[in-house]
C-alpha positions as CSV (number, residue, x, y, z in Angstrom):
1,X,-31.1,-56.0,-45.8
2,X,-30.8,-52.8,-47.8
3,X,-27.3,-51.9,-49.0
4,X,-27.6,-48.4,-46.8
5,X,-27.7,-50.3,-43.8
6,X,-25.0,-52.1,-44.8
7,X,-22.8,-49.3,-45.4
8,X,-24.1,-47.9,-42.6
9,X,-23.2,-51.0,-40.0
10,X,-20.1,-51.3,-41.0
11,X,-19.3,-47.7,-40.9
12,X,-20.2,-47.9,-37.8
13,X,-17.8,-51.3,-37.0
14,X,-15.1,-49.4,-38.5
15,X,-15.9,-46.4,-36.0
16,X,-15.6,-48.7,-33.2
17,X,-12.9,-51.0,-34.0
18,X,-10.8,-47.5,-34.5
19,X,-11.7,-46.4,-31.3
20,X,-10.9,-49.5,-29.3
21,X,-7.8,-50.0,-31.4
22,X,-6.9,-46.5,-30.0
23,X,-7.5,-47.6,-26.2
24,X,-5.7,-50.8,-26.8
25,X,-2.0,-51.3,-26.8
26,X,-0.3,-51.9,-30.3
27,X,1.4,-54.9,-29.0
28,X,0.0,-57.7,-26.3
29,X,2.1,-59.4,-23.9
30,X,-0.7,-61.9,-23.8
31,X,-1.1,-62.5,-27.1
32,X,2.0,-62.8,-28.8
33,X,2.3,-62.3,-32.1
34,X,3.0,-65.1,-35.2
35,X,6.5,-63.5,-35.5
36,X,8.2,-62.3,-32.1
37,X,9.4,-65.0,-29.2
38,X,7.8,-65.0,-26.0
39,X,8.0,-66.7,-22.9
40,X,7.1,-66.4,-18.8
41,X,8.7,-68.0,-15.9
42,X,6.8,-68.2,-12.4
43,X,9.5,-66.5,-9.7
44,X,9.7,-67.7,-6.2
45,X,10.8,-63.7,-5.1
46,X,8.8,-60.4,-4.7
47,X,8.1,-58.6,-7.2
48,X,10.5,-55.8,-6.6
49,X,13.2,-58.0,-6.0
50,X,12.8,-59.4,-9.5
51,X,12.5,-56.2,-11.1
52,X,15.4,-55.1,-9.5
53,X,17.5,-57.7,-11.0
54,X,15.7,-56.8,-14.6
55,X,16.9,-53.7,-14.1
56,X,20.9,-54.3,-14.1
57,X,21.6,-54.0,-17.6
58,X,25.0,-55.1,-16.9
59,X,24.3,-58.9,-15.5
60,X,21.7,-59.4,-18.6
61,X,24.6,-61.8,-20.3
62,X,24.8,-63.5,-16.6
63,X,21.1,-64.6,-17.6
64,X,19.9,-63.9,-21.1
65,X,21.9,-66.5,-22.9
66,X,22.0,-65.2,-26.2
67,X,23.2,-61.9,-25.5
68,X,27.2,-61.8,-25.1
69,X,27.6,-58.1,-23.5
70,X,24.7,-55.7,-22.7
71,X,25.8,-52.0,-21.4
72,X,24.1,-48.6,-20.9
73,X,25.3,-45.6,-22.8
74,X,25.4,-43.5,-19.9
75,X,25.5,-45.5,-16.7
76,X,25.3,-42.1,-14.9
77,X,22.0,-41.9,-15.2
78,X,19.1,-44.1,-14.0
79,X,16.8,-46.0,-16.1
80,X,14.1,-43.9,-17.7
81,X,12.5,-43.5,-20.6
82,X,15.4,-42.3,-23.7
83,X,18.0,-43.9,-21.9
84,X,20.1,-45.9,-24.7
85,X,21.6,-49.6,-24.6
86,X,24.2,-51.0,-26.6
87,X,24.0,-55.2,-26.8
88,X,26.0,-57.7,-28.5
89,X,23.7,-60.7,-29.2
90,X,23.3,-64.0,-31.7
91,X,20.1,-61.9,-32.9
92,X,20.3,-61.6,-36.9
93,X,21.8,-58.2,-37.4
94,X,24.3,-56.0,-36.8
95,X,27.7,-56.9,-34.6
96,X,26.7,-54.3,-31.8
97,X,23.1,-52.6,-31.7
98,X,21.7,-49.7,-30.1
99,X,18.7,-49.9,-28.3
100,X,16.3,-46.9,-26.5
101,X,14.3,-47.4,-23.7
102,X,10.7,-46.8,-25.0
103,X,8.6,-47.6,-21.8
104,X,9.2,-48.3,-18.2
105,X,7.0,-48.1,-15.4
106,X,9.5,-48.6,-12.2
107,X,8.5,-52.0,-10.1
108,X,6.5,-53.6,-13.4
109,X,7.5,-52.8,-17.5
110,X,11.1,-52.4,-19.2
111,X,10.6,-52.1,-23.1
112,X,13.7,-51.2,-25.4
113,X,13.3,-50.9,-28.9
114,X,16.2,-50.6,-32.1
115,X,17.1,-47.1,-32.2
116,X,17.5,-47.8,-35.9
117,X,15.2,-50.5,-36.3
118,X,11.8,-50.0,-34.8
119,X,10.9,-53.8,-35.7
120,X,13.6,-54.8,-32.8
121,X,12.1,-55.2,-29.6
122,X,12.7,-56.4,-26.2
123,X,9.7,-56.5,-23.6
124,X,10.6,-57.6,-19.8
125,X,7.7,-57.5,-17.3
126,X,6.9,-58.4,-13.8
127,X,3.7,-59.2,-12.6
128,X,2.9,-59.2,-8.6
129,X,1.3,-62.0,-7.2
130,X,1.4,-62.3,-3.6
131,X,4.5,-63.5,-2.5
132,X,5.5,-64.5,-5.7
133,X,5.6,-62.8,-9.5
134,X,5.9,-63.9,-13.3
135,X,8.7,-62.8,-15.3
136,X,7.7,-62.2,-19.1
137,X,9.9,-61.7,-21.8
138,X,9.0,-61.0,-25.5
139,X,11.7,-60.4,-28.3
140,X,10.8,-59.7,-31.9
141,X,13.2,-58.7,-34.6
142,X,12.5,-58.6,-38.3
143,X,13.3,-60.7,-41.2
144,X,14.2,-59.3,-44.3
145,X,14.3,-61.5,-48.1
146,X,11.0,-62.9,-48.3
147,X,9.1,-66.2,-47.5
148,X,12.4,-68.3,-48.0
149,X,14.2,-66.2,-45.9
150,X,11.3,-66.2,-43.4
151,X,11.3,-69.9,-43.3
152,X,14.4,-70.7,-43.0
153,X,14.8,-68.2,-40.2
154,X,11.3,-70.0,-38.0
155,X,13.3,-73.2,-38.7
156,X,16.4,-71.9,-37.6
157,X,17.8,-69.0,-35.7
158,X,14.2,-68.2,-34.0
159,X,13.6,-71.6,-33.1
160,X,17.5,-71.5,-31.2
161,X,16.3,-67.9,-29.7
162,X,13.1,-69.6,-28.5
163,X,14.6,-71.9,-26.7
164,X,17.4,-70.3,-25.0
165,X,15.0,-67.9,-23.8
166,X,13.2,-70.9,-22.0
167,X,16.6,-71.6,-20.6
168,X,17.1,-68.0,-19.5
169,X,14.0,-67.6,-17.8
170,X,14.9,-70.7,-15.2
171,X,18.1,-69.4,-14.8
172,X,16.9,-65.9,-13.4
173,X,14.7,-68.0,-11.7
174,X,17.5,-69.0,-10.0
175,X,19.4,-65.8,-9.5
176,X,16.0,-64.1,-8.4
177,X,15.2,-66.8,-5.9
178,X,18.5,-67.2,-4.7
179,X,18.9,-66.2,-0.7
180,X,22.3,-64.1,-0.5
181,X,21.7,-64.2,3.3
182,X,21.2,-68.1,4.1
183,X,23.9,-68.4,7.0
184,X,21.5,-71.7,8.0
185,X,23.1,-73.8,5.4
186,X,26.9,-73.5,7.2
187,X,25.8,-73.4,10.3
188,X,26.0,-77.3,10.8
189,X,30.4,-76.7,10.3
């Protein structure tokens, strides 16, 4: 082939991956990446239920086992996009961060990113099945020092995150399937 048409070709491969890189999102819930923690638990509740209980920033600790104390800025107002959350968590970093809502779509997506870190993320979704829905969670934070650093960090602290997110997901399994109304259970006394 003709070194033209080679420039040409992939000029034109360029051209397209740019323009489905533009129509695609930056980051995939289904395809996680090497470096952020992901996980999905199948809920036994509607969809809106279980969004509804993403939603409560405040009961977060009562199921997300790393974080110690989750509040909104301004509790005044409802969740929307700009709306700012201060966590305490075992993530590497700071004591107390501030995150900003960065996407929400009400019934199906809450996103928050660092407000001074735009590496730190934390992705909840609910996806509707029929009488049923899947919670997924993604949480990515940087690491900063090198390959070492890097290393000892996969074999360490994000390997702990991991797997208290596992844990967390079947506990809001619980809370989300839970029935608050069940009088069936004591009506035997």
């Amino acid at each position: 082939m003709h070194p033209q048409h080679l420039v040409l070709r992939t000029g034109l491969r360029r051209t397209w991956r740019e323009r489905l890189g533009m129509a695609l999102p930056l980051a995939s819930f289904d395809r996680p990446g090497s470096r952020g923690i992901f996980r999905s638990q199948d809920v036994a509740a509607p969809a809106d239920a279980a969004f509804a209980l993403l939603c409560e920033v405040e009961k977060w600790p009562v199921w997300l086992s790393f974080l110690r104390s989750a509040r909104r800025i301004d509790p005044s107002t409802p969740l929307r996009v700009g709306a700012e959350v201060a966590i305490r968590s075992s993530i590497p970093g700071d004591e107390e961060e501030l995150f900003e809502i960065d996407g929400y779509i009400e019934g199906y997506m809450l996103s928050l990113v660092g407000a001074y870190s735009c590496r730190r993320r934390l992705d909840l979704r609910v996806e509707r099945k029929t009488q049923r829905s899947k919670i997924v969670v993604r949480l990515d934070y940087p690491t900063y020092g090198g390959v070492l650093v890097d290393l000892v960090d996969r074999l360490t602290t994000r390997r702990k995150l991991d797997l208290a997110l596992g844990d967390s997901l079947v506990h809001f399994k619980g809370l989300a399937e839970y029935d608050r109304n069940a009088t069936v259970i004591l009506e035997d006394f």
